[in-house]
VEXDREN-2710 file (C-alpha; in Angstrom, 1 decimal):
% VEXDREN-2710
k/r/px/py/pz
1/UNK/22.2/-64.1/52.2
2/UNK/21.2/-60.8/50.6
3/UNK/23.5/-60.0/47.4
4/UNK/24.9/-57.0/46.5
5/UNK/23.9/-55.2/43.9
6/UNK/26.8/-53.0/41.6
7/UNK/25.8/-50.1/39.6
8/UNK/27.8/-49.7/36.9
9/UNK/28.4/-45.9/36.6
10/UNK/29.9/-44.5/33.1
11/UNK/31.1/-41.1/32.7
12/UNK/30.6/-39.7/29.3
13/UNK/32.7/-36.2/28.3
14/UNK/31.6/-34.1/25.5
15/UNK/32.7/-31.4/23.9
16/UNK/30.9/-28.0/24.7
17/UNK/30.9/-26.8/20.9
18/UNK/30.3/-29.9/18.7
19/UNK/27.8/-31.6/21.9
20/UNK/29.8/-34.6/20.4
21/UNK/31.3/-37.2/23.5
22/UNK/34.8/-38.1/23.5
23/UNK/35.5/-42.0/22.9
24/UNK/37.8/-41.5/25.4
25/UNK/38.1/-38.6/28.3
26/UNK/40.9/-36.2/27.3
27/UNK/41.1/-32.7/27.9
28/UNK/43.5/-29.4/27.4
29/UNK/46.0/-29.1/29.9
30/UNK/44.0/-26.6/31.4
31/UNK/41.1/-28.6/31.8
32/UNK/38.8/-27.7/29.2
33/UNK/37.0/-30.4/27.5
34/UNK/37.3/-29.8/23.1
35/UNK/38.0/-31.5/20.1
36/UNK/41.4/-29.6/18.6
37/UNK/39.5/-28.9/15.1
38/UNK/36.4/-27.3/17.7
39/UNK/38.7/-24.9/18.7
40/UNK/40.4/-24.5/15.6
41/UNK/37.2/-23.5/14.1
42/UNK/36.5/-21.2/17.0
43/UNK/37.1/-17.3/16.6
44/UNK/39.8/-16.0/18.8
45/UNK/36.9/-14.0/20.8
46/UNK/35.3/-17.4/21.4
47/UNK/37.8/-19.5/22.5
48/UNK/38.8/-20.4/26.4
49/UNK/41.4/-18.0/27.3
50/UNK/43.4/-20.4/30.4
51/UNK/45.5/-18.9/32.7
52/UNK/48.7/-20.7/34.2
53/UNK/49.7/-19.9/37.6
54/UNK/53.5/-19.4/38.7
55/UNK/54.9/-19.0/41.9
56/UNK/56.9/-15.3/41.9
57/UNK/60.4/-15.5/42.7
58/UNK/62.8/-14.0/45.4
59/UNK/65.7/-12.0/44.3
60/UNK/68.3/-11.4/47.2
61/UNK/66.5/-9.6/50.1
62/UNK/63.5/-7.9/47.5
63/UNK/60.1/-9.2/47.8
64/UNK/58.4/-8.9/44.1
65/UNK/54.7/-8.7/45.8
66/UNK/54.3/-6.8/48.7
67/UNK/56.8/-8.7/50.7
68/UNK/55.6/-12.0/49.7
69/UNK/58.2/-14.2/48.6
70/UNK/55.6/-16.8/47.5
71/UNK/52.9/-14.4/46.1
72/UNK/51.0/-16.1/43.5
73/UNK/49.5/-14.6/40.4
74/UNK/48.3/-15.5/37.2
75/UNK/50.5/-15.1/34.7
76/UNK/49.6/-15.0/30.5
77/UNK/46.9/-16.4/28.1
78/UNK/47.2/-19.7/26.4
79/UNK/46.1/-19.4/22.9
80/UNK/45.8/-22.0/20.3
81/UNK/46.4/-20.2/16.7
82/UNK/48.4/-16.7/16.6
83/UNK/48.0/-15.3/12.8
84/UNK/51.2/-14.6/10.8
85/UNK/52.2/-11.0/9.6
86/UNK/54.4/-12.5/6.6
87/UNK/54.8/-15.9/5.0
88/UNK/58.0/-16.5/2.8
89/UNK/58.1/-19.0/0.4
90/UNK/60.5/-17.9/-2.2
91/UNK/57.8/-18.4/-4.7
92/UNK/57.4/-21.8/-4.1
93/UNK/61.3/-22.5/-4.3
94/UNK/61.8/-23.4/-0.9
95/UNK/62.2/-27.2/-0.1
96/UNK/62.8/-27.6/3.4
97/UNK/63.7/-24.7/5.6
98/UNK/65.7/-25.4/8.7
99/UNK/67.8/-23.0/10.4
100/UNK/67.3/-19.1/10.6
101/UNK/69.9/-16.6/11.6
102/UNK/69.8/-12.6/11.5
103/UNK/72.8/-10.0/11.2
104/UNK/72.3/-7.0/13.4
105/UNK/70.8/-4.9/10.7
106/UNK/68.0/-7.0/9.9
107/UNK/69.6/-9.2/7.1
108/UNK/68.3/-12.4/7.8
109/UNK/69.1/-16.1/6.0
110/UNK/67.2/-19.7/6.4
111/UNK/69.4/-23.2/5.7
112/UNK/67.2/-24.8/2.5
113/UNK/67.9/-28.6/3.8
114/UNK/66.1/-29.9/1.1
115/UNK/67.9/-28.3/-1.9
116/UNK/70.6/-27.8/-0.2
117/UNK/71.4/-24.3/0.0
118/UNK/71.2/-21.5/1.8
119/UNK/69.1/-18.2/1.2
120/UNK/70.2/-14.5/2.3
121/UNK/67.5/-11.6/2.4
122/UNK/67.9/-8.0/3.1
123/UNK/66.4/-6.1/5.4
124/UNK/64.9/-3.6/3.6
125/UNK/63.1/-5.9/1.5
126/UNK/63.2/-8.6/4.2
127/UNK/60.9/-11.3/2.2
128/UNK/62.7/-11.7/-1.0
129/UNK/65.7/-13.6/-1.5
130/UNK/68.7/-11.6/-2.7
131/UNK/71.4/-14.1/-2.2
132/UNK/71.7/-17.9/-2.8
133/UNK/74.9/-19.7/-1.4
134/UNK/75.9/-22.6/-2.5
135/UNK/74.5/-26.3/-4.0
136/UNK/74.3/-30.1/-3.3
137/UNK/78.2/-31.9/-3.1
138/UNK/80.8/-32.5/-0.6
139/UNK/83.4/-30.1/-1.6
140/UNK/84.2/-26.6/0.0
141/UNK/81.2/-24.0/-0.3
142/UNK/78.9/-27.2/-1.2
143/UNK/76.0/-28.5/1.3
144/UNK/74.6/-32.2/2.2
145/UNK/71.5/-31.0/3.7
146/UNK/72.5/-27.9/5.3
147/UNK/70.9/-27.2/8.7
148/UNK/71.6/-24.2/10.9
149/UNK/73.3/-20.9/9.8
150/UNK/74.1/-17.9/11.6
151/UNK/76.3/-14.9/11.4
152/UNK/79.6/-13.3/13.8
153/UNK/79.6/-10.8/15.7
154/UNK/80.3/-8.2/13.5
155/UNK/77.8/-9.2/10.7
156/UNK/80.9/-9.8/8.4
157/UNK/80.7/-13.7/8.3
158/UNK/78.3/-16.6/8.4
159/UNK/78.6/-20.0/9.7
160/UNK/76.7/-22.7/8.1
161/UNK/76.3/-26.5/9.0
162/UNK/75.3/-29.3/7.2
163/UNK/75.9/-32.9/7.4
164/UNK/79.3/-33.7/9.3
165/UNK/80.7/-30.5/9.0
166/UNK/80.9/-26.5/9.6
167/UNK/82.0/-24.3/7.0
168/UNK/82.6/-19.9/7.1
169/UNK/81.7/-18.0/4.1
170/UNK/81.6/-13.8/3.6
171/UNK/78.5/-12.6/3.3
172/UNK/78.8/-12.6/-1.0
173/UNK/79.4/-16.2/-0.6
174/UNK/82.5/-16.7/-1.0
175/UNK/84.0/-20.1/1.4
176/UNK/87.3/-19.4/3.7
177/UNK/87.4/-22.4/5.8
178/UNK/85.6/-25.1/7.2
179/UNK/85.4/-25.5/11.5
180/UNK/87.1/-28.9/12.8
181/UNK/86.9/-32.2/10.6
182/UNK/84.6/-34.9/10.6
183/UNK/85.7/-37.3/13.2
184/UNK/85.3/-37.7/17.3
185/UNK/88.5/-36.6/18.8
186/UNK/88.9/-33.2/20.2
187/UNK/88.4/-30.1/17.3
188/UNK/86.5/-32.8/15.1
189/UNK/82.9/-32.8/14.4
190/UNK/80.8/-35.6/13.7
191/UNK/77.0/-34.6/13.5
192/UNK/76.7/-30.5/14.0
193/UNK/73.1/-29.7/14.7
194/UNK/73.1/-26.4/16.1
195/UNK/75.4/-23.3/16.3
196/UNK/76.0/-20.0/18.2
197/UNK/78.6/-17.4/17.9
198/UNK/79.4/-15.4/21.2
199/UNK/82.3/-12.5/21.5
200/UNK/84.7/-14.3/18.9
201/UNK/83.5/-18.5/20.2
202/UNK/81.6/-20.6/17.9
203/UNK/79.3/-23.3/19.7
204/UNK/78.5/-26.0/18.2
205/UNK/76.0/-28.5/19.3
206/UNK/77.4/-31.8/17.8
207/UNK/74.5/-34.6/17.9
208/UNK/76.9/-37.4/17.2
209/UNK/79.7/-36.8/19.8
210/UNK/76.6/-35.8/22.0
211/UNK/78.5/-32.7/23.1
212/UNK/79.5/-28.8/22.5
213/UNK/82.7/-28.2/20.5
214/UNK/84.0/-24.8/20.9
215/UNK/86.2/-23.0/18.2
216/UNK/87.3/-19.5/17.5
217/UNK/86.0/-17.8/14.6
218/UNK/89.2/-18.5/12.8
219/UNK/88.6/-22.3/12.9
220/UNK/91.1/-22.9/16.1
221/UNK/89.5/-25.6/18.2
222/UNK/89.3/-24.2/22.4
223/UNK/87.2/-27.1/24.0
224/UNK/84.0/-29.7/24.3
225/UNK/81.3/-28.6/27.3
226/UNK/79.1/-31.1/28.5
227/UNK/80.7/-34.1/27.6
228/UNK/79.4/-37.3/29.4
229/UNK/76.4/-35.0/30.4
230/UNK/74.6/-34.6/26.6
231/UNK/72.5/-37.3/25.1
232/UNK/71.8/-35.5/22.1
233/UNK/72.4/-32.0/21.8
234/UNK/70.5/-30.0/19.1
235/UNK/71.2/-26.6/19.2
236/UNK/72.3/-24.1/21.3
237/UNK/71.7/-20.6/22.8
238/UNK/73.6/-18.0/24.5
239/UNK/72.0/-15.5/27.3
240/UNK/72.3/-11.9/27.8
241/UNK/73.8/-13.1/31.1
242/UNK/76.6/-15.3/29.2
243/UNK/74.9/-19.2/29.9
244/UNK/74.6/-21.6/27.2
245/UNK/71.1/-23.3/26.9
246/UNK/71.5/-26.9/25.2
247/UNK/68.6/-28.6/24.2
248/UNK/68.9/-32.1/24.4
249/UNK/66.6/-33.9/22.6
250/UNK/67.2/-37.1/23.9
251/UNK/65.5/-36.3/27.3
252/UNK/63.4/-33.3/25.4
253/UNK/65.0/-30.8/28.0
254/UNK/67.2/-27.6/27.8
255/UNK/70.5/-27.6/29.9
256/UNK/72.3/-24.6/30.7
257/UNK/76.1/-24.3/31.4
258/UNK/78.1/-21.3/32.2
259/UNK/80.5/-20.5/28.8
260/UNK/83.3/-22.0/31.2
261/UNK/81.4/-25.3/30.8
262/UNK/79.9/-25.7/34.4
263/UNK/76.7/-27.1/34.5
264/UNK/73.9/-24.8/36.1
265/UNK/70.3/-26.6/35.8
266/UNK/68.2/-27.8/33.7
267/UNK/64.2/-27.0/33.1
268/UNK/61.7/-28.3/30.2
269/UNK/58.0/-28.3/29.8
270/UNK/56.6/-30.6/32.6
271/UNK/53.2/-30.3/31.3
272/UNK/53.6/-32.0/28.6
273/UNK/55.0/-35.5/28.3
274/UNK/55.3/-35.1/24.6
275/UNK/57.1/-32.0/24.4
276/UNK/59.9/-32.4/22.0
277/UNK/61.7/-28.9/21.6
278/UNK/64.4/-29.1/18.4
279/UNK/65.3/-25.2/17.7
280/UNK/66.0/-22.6/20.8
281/UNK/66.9/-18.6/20.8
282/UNK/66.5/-16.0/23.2
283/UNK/64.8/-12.5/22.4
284/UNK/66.2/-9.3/24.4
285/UNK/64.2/-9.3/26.8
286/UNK/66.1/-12.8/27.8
287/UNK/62.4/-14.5/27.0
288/UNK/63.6/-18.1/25.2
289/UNK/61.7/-19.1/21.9
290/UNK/61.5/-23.0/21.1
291/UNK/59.7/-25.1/18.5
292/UNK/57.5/-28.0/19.9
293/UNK/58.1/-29.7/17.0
294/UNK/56.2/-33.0/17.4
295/UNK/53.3/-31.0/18.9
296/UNK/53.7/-28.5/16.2
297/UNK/53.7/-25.3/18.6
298/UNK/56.2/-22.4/19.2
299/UNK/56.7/-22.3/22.9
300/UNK/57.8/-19.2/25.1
301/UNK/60.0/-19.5/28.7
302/UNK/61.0/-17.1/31.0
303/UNK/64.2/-16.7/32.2
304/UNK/63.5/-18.9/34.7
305/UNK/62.5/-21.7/33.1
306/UNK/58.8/-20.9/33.2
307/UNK/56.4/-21.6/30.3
308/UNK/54.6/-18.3/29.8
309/UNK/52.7/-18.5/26.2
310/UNK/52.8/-20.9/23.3
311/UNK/51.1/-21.0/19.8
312/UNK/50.3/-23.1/16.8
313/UNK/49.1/-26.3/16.1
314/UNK/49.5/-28.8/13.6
315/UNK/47.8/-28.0/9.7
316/UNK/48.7/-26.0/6.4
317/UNK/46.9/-22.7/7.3
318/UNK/48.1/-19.3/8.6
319/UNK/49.2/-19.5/12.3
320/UNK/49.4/-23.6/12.0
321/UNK/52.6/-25.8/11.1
322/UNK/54.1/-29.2/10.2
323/UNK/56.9/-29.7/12.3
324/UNK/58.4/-26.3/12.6
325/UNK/61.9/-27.1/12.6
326/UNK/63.7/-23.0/12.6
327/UNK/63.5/-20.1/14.8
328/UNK/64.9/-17.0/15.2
329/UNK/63.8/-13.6/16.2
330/UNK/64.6/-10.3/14.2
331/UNK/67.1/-7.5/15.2
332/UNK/65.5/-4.7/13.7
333/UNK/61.9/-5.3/14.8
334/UNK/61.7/-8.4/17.6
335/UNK/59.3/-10.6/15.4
336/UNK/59.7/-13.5/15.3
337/UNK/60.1/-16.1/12.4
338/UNK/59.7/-19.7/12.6
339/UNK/60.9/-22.1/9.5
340/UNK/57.2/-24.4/8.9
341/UNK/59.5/-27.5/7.9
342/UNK/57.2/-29.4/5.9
343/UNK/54.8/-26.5/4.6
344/UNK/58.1/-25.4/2.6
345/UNK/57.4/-22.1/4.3
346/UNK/58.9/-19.0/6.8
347/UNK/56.2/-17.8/8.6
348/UNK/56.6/-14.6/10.7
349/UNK/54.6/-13.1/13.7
350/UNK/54.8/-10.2/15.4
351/UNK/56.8/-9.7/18.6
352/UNK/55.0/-10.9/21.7
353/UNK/55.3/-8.5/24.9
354/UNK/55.4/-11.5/27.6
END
């Protein structure tokens, strides 16, 4: 009986730059074969430039490509560092930025979690502090690890949560009343990890009651939205078309609601199994801004849920991060800033035309 001979056949992947094999085959998700410090290392000029394809939508009866309502086209360039314009560190002072919010005019202010403050900068000298509000305790105007802040509608107020609670000041500083009390019934809060202030309604996305609280700006309680529905809400987002985008980051997906509280969709980065978005906001264009932060990345959607660009990776230099936590986008200039949690920095980068 003649046996049969097997030829072992082994498949060896290197990369194109270093000519060094991978141990094991792995590639970028658009197929190119590199080590992550190879392109690192690479000058922008030099490295792959991917395209993603996206199906074009239909709105109503119109066509967006010559009638086709499946026209296919590729869509923007994937790049792996983006270089910053600015880089705020307070002179070293900053511990542990977290949450970035901006008045209309440009006045901007970043949640210190680590020394538990917040810091207020003005727009015409946007990059050095002018203000600092408040210090480490658990009594009106303190902070236990203070995490998101942002300002009303009129520019006159900001919000600011830390550990179990969410307290208004004036912009000088001065506290006038703290949002809800700690606790899991209706208008208290347990865990507040997000805000957002739309015509005269604070959002809050509470972590531990694994819902939204809504309140007035005055500190009266309205309702909850999404309750039964949230694993763990982490912040929140309002639209130029009034919905609420909830990132849960439980299931590492955004959820959006109508301000009623009607649930609409939901849409996250199916790519990538290890995308872990923890800060949203939405430019003016309606484009919405998330930090990847596990995979240490800022990540750009379309309004439809689409991912169109994303930058960064992780490391200490310009352009890279270490778990960006933050991110907001200016309202004098659309660029965009993005609080580099563990590099104790703000770094800043101009806006990008999607």
């Amino acid at each position: 009986m003649a046996t049969k001979q097997v030829q072992k056949v082994v498949i060896r992947i290197s990369c194109p730059t270093c000519k060094k094999f991978f141990k094991m085959p792995k590639s970028l998700p658009c197929h190119h074969p590199y080590f992550e410090r190879c392109l690192e290392k690479m000058k922008a000029e030099s490295r792959p430039q991917c395209r993603k394809e996206v199906k074009l939508l239909v709105c109503g009866s119109k066509k967006h490509v010559n009638g086709s309502p499946h026209s296919t086209v590729a869509s923007h360039d994937y790049t792996s560092l983006r270089k910053p314009s600015k880089i705020v560190n307070n002179d070293a002072r900053m511990g542990r930025p977290w949450g970035i919010g901006f008045c209309k005019n440009g006045n901007w202010a970043v949640a210190d979690h680590y020394n538990h403050c917040v810091y207020l900068y003005d727009a015409e000298d946007q990059f050095a502090s002018v203000r600092k509000i408040g210090n480490f305790g658990h009594n009106s105007g303190e902070f236990n690890c203070p995490r998101r802040v942002t300002f009303d509608d009129d520019d006159d107020h900001l919000y600011i949560a830390d550990h179990c609670r969410v307290q208004k000041f004036t912009i000088d500083g001065d506290y006038l009343l703290q949002l809800g009390k700690y606790g899991s019934n209706d208008g208290e809060i347990k865990f507040p990890d997000g805000l957002a202030i739309h015509n005269g309604k604070v959002y809050v996305a509470d972590y531990g009651n694994k819902h939204i609280s809504v309140f007035l700006t005055d500190g009266t309680f309205q309702k909850t939205i999404g309750r039964g529905q949230l694993d763990y809400p982490c912040d929140v987002a309002v639209t130029s078309n009034d919905k609420l985008l909830l990132i849960d980051s439980d299931h590492n997906c955004i959820y959006r609601f109508t301000l009623d509280g009607n649930y609409v969709g939901k849409f996250s980065n199916d790519a990538d199994k290890s995308f872990s978005p923890r800060s949203i906001t939405v430019d003016s264009n309606d484009f919405i801004l998330m930090t990847d932060t596990h995979n240490h990345e800022v990540v750009i959607f379309n309004v439809f849920g689409n991912l169109v660009h994303k930058f960064g990776c992780r490391g200490s230099g310009d352009g890279e991060f270490l778990y960006p936590r933050g991110i907001a986008v200016s309202n004098k200039n659309g660029d965009i800033y993005v609080s580099d949690f563990l590099n104790k920095r703000i770094q800043v980068f101009s806006n990008y035309k999607c």
